[in-house]
VEXSEKOL-525453 format. One record per atom (N, C-alpha, C): residue in one letter; x, y, z. Coordinates in steps of 0.05 Angstrom, whole numbers, plus 32768, in hexadecimal, padded with zeros to 4 digits. Layout:
<recs>
AXYZ/...
</recs>
This chain:
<recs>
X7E647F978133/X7E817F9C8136/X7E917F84812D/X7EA57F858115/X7EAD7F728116/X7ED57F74811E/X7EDF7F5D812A/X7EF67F5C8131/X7F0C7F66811D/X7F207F6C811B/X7F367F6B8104/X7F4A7F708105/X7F607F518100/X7F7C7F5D810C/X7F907F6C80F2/X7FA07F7980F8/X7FA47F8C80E4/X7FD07F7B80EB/X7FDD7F7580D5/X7FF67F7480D8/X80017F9680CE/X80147F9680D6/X801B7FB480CB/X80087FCE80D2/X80047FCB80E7/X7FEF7FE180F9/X7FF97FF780F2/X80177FFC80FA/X80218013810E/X802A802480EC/X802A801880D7/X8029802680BE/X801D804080B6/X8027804A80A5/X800B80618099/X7FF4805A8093/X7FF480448081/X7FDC8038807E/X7FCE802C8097/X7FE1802080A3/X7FD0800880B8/X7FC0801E80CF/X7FCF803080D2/X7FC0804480EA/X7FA8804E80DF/X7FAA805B80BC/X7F90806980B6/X7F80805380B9/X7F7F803B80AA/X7F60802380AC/X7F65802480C8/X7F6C802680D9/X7F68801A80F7/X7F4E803080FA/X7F63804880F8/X7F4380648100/X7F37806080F3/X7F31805580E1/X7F15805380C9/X7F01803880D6/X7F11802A80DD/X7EFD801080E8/X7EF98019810A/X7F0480238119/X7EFE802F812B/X7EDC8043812B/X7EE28055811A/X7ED080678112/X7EBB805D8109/X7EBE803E80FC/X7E9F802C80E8/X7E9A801D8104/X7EA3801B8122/X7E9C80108132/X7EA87FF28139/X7EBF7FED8127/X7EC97FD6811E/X7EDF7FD3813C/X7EEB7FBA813F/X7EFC7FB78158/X7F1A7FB98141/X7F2A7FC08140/X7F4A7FC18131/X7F577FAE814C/X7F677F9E8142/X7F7E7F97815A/X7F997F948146/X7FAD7F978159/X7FC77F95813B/X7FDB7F728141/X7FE67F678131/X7FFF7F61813E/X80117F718133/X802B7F74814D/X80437F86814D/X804D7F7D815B/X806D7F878156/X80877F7E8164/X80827F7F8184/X80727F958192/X80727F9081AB/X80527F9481B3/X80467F8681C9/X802F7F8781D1/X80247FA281D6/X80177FAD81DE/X80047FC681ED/X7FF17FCF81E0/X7FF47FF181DE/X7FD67FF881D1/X7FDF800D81C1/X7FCD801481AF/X7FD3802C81A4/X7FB68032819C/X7FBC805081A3/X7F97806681AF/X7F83804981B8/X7F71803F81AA/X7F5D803281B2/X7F67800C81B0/X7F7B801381A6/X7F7F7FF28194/X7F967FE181A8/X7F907FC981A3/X7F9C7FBE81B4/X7FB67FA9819B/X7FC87FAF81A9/X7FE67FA68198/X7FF27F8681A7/X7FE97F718193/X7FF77F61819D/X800F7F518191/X80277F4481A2/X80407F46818A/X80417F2C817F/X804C7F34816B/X80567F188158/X807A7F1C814E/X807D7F0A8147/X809F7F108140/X80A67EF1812D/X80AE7F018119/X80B07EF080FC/X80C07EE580FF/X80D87EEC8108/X80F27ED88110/X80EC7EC5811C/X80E67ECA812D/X80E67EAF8146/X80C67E9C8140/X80AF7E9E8128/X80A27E99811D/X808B7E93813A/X808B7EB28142/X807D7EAE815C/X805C7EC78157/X804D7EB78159/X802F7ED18162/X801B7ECC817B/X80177EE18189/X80077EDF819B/X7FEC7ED38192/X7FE77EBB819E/X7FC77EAE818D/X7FB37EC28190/X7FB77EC881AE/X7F987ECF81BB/X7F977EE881A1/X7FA67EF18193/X7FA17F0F8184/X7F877F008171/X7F817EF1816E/X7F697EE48164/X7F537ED98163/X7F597ED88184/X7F337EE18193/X7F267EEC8186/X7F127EDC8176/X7EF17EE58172/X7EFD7EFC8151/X7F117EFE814D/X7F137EFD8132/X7F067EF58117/X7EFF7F0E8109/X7EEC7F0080F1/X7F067F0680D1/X7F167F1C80D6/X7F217F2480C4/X7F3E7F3080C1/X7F567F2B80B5/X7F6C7F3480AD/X7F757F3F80A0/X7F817F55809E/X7F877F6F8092/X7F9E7F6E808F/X7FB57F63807C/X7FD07F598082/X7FE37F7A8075/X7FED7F7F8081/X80037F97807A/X801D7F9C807F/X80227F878088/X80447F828090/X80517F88807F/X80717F908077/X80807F8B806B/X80917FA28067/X80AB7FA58064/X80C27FB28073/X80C27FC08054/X80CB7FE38060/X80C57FFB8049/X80CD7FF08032/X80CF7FF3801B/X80D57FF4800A/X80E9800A8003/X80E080278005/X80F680457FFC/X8106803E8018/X810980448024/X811180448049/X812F80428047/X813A802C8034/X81588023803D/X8162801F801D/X817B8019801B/X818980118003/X817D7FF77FF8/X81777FF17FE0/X81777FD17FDC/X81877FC67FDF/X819C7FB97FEC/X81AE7FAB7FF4/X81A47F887FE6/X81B67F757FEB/X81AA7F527FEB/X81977F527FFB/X81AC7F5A8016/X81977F51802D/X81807F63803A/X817F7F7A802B/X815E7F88802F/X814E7F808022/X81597F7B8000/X81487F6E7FF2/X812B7F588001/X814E7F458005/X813C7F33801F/X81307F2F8032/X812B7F498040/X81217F4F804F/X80FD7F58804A/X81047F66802D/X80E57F788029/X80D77F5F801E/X80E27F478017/X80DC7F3A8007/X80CD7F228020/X80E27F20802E/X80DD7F008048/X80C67F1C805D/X80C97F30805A/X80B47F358078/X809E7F3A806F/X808E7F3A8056/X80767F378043/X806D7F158042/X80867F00802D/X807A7EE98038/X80757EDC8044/X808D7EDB8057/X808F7ECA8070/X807E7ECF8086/X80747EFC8086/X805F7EFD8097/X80437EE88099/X803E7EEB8074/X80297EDF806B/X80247EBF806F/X803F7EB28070/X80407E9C8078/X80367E94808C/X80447EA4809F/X80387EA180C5/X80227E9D80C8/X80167EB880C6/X7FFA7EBA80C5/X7FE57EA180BC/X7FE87E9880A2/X7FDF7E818099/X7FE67E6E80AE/X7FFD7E6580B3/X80017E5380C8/X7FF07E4F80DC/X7FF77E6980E7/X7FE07E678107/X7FC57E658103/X7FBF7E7080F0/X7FA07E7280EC/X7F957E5680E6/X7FA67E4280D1/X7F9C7E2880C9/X7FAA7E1F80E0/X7FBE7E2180F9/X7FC27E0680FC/X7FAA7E0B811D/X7F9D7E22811E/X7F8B7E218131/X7F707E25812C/X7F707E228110/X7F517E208102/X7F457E3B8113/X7F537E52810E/X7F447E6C811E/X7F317E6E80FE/X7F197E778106/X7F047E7580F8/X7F027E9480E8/X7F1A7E9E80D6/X7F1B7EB680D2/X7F0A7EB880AE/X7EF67EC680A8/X7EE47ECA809A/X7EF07ED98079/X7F0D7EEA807B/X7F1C7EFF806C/X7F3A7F0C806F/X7F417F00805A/X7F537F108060/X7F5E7F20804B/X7F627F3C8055/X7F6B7F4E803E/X7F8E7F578038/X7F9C7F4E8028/X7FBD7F528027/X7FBA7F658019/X7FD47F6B801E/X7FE47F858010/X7FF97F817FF5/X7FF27F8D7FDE/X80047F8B7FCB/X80097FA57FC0/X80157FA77FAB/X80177FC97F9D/X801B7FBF7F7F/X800F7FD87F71/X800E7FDE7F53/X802B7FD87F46/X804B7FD97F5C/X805E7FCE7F4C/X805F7FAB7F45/X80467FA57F4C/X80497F797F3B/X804B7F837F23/X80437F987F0C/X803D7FA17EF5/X805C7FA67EE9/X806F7FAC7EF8/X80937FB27EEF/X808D7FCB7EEA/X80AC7FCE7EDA/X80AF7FF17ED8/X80B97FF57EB1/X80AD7FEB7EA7/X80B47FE77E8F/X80A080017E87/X80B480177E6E/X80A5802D7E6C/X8087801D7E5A/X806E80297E5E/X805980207E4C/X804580347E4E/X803180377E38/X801A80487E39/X800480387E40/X800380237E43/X7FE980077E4C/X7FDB80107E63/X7FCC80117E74/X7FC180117E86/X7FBA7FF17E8D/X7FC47FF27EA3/X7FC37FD57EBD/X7FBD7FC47EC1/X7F9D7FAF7EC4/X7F977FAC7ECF/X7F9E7F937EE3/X7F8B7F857EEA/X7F8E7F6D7EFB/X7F977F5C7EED/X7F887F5E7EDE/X7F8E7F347EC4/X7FAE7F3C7EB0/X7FBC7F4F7EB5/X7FCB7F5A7EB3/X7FE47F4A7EBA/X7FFB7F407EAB/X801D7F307EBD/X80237F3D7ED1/X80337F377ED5/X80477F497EE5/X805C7F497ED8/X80697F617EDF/X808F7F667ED6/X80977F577EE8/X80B67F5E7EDF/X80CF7F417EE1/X80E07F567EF1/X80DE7F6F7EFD/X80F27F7B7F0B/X80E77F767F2A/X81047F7E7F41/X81047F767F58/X80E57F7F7F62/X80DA7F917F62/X80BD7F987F6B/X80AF7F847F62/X80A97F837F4D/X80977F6C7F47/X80997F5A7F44/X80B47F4A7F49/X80B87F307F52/X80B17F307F72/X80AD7F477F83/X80A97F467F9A/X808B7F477FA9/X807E7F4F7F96/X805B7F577F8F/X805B7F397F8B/X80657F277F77/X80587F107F6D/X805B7EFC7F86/X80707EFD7F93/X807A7EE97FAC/X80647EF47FC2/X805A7F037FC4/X804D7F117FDC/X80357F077FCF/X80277F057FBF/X800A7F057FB4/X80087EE87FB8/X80227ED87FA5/X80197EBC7FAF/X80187EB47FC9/X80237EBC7FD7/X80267EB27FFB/X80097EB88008/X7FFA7EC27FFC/X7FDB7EC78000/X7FC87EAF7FFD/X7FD57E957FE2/X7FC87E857FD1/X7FBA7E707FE7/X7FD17E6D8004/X7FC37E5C8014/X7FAC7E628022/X7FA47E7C8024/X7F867E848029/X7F787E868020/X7F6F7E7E800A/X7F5F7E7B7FF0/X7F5E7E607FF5/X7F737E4C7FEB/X7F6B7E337FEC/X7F627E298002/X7F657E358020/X7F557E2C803B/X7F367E3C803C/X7F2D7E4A8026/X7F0E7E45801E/X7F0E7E6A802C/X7F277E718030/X7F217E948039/X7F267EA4802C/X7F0B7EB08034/X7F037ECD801D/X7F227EE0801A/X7F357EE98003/X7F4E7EEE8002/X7F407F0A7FEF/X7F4F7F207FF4/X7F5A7F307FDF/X7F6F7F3C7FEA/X7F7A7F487FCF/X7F927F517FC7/X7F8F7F6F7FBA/X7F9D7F7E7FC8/X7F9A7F957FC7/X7FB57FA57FBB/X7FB57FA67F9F/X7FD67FBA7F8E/X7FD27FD67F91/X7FD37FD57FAB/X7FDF7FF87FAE/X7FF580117F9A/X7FE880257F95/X7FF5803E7F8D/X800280487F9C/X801180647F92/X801F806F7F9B/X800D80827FB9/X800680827FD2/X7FF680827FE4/X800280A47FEC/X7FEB80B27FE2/X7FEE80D17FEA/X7FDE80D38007/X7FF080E18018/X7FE880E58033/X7FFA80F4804C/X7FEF81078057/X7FFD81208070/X800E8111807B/X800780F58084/X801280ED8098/X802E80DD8098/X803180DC807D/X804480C7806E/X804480C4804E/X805580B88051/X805B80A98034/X806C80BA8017/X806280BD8004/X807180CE7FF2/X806380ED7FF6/X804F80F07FF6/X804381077FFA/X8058811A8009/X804B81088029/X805E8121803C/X80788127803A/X808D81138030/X80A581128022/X80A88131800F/X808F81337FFC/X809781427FE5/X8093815C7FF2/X807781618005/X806D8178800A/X8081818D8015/X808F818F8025/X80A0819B803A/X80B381AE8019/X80BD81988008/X80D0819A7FF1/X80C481AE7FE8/X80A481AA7FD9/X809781B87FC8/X808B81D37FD0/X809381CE7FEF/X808681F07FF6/X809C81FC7FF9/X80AD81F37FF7/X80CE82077FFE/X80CE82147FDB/X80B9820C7FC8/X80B982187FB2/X80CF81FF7FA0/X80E281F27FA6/X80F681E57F9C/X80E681BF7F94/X80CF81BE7F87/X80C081AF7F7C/X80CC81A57F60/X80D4818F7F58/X80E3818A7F43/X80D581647F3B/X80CC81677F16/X80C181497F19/X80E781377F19/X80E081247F17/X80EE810C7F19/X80F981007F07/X811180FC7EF7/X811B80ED7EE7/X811280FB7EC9/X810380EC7EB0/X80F580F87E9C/X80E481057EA4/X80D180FE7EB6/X80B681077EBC/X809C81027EAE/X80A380F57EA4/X809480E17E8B/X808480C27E96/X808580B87EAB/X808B80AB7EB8/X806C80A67EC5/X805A809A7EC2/X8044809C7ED8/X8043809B7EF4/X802980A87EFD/X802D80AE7F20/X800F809D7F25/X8013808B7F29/X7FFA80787F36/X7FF7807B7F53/X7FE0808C7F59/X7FE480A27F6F/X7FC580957F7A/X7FC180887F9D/X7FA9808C7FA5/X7FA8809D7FC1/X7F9A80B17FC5/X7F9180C27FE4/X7F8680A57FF2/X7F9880A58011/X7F98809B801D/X7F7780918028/X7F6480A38029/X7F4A80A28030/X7F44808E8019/X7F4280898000/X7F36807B7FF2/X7F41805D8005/X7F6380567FFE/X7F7180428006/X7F6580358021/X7F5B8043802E/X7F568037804E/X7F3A8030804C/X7F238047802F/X7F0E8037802E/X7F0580188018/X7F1B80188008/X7F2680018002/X7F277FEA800F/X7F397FF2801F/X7F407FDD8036/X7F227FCA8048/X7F147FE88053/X7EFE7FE8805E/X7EE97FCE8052/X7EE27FDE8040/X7ED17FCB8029/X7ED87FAC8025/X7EEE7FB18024/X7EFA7F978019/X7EF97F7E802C/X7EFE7F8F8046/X7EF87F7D805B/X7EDC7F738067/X7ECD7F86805E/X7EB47F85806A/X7E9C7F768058/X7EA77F79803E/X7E907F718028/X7E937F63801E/X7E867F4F801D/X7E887F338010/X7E8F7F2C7FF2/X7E837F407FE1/X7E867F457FC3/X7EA77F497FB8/X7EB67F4D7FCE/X7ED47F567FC4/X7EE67F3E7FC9/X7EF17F357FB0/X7F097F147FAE/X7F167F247F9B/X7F297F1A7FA1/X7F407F137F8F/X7F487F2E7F91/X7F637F347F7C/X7F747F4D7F78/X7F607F657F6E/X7F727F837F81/X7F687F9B7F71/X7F737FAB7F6E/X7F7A7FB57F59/X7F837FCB7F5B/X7F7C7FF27F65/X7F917FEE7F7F/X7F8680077F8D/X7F9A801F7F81/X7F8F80327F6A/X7F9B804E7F5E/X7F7D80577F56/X7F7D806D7F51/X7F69808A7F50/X7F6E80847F29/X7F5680907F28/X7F55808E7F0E/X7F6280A17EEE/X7F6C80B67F01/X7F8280CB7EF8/X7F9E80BA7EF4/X7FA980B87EDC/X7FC380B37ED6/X7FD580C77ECF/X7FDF80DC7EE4/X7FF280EB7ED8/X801080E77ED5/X802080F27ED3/X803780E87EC4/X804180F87EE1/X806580EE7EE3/X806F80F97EFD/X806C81167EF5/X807181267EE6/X807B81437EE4/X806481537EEA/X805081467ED7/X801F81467EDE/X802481487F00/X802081387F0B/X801E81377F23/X8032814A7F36/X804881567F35/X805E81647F3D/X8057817E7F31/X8052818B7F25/X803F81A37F1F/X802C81A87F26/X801B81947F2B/X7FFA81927F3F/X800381957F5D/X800D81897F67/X801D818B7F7E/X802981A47F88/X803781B47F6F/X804281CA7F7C/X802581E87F77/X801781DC7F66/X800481ED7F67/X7FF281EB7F7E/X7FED81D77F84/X7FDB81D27F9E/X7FE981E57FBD/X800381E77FB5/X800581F17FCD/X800E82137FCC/X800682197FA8/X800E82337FA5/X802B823B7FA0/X803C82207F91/X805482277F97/X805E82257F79/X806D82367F78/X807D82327F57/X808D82197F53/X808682117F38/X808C81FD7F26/X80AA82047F17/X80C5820D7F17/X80D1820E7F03/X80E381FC7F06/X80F481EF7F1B/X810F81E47F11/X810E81C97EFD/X812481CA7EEF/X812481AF7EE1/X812281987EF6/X811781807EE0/X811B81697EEF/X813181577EF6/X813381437F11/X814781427F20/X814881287F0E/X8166812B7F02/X817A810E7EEC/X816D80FB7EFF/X816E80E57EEB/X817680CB7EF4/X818480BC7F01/X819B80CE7EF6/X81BE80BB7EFF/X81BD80D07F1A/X81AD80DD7F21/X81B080E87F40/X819D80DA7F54/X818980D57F46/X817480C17F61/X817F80A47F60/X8180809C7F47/X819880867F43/X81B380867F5B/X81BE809F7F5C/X81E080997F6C/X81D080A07F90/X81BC80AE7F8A/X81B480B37FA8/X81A480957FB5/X818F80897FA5/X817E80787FB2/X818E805F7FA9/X819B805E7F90/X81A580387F86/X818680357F7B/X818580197F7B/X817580057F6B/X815680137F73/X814E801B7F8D/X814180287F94/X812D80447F8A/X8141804D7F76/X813E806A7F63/X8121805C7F4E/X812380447F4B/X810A803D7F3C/X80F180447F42/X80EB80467F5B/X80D0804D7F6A/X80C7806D7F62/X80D680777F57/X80D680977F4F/X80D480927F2E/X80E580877F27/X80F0808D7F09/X80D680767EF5/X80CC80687F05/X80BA805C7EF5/X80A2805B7EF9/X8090805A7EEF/X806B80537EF2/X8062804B7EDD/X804680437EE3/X803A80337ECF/X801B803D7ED6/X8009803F7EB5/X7FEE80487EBF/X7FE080317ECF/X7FCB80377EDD/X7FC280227EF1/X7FA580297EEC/X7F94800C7ED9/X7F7980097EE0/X7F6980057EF7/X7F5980127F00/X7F4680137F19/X7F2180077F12/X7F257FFF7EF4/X7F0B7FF57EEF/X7EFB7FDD7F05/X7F137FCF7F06/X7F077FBD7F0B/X7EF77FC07F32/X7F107FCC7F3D/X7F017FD57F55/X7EE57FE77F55/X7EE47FF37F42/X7EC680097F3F/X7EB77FF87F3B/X7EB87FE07F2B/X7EA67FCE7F1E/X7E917FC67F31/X7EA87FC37F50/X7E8C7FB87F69/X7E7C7FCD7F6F/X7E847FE07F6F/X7E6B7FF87F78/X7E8180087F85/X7E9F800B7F8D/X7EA9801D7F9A/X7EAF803D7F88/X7EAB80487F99/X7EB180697F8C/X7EC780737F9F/X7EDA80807F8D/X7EF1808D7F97/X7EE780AA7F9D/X7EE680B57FB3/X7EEF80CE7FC9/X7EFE80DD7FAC/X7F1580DC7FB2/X7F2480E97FA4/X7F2F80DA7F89/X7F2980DE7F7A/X7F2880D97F61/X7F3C80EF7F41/X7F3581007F4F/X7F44811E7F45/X7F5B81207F56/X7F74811B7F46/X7F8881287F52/X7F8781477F61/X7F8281577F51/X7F7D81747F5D/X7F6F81707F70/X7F5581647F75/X7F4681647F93/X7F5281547FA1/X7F6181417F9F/X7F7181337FB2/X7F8481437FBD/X7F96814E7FAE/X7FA981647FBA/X7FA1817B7FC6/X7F8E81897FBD/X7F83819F7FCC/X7F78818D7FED/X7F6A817B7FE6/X7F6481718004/X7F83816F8017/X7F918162800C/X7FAF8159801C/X7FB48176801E/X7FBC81898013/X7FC581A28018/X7FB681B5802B/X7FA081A6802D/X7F8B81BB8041/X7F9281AB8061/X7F9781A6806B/X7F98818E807F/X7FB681818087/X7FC3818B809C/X7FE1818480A4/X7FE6816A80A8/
</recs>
């Protein structure tokens, strides 16, 4: 059994790896805004402002699963949300490092959180990978500040990866459940051109990602987490409405309308980029869902 504190528990993500390491026999503990429990797990708080964490949450700790950081779709881009999505990713990451070096807690891993936008939104036919720049727009100037704020756990001799998350299909959350409700009312429509890639991973791969990553020694440095299907938004928004048996016809929804509805925000729709997954297969991992259509038929079978 090994220990593992998870930032960003109470997430979509952070809850599925909790039940997954639960289920491998593993102990999950989180930090969060307020102490207690949730089902089996025990919640202890930290608070970024006041640059405060409960130590004891690091009893007998071997590993960190870092997932903090304030929505991205959720609110307007404003200055000061900007700054917000931006300071509660590094500054989380900061802390963390803090406490851990300035009490020499003897932690073995730690796994952060990044996403496939470090890559920008510049239209391209390229596929991805790691050894790959980054773009120069707000996402991936925000990916690059978050990845480096990792660099001090590497140089203190700890096992680090970095994990560039896709677009994360799942019941419980995220864009999926967003679209589903839409797409069964029959009123399913792609996005902007539709031309656009959908770097899409089922949640089950992402949490066994995570899993691995934490557990196996063979995994450093950055990966990119997307399925090996690159469909285009409109590809994927026709699969979607077929999965649930639902007709495909309206045109797709302008630009200058997700534009006047979301602001600066409308990018997370209107852009993608293909996303290499070689290099994660390379260790020996196999993706679950791999096929868009079997991914969707699974999500559509299951509330």
């Amino acid at each position: 059994m090994t220990k593992i504190l998870i930032t960003g528990g109470s997430g979509l993500v952070g809850k599925t790896i909790s039940e997954l390491l639960l289920k491998q026999g593993h102990e999950p503990r989180w930090l969060s805004r307020e102490a207690g429990t949730w089902k089996e797990i025990r919640k202890y708080k930290w608070n970024l402002n006041e640059k405060y964490v409960d130590e004891s949450a690091f009893e007998g700790v071997e590993a960190v699963i870092h997932l903090a950081g304030a929505g991205i779709i959720e609110k307007r881009w404003t200055d000061s949300y900007k700054k917000e999505i931006i300071d509660s990713r590094v500054k989380s990451t900061q802390l963390l490092f803090d406490v851990i070096s300035k009490n020499k807690f003897p932690i073995k891993t730690v796994v952060g959180s990044s996403a496939v936008g470090f890559y920008g939104s510049v239209p391209s036919e390229h596929s991805f990978s790691e050894v790959d720049s980054a773009g120069n727009d707000f996402l991936a100037e925000t990916c690059v500040d978050w990845e480096k704020s990792y660099q001090p756990f590497v140089d203190y001799g700890i096992r680090t990866v970095i994990v560039r998350t896709g677009i994360v299909l799942s019941n419980k959350g995220g864009a999926y459940a967003k679209m589903k409700p839409i797409f069964n009312l029959g009123l399913g429509a792609a996005a902007a051109s539709g031309k656009q890639y959908f770097p899409w991973i089922h949640i089950n791969d992402l949490t066994n990602i995570y899993s691995q990553s934490v557990l196996k020694p063979k995994y450093h440095g950055v990966y990119n987490a997307a399925a090996s299907q690159a469909p285009t938004n409109k590809e994927f928004s026709k699969q979607l409405a077929k999965s649930l048996h639902k007709p495909f016809f309206l045109p797709n929804i302008p630009e200058f309308i997700l534009n006047s509805v979301l602001g600066e925000r409308a990018i997370t729709l209107t852009s993608g980029l293909k996303i290499s997954n070689e290099k994660i297969k390379n260790t020996g991992f196999v993706f679950g869902f791999d096929d868009l259509a079997v991914a969707l038929k699974d999500l559509s079978s299951h509330d």
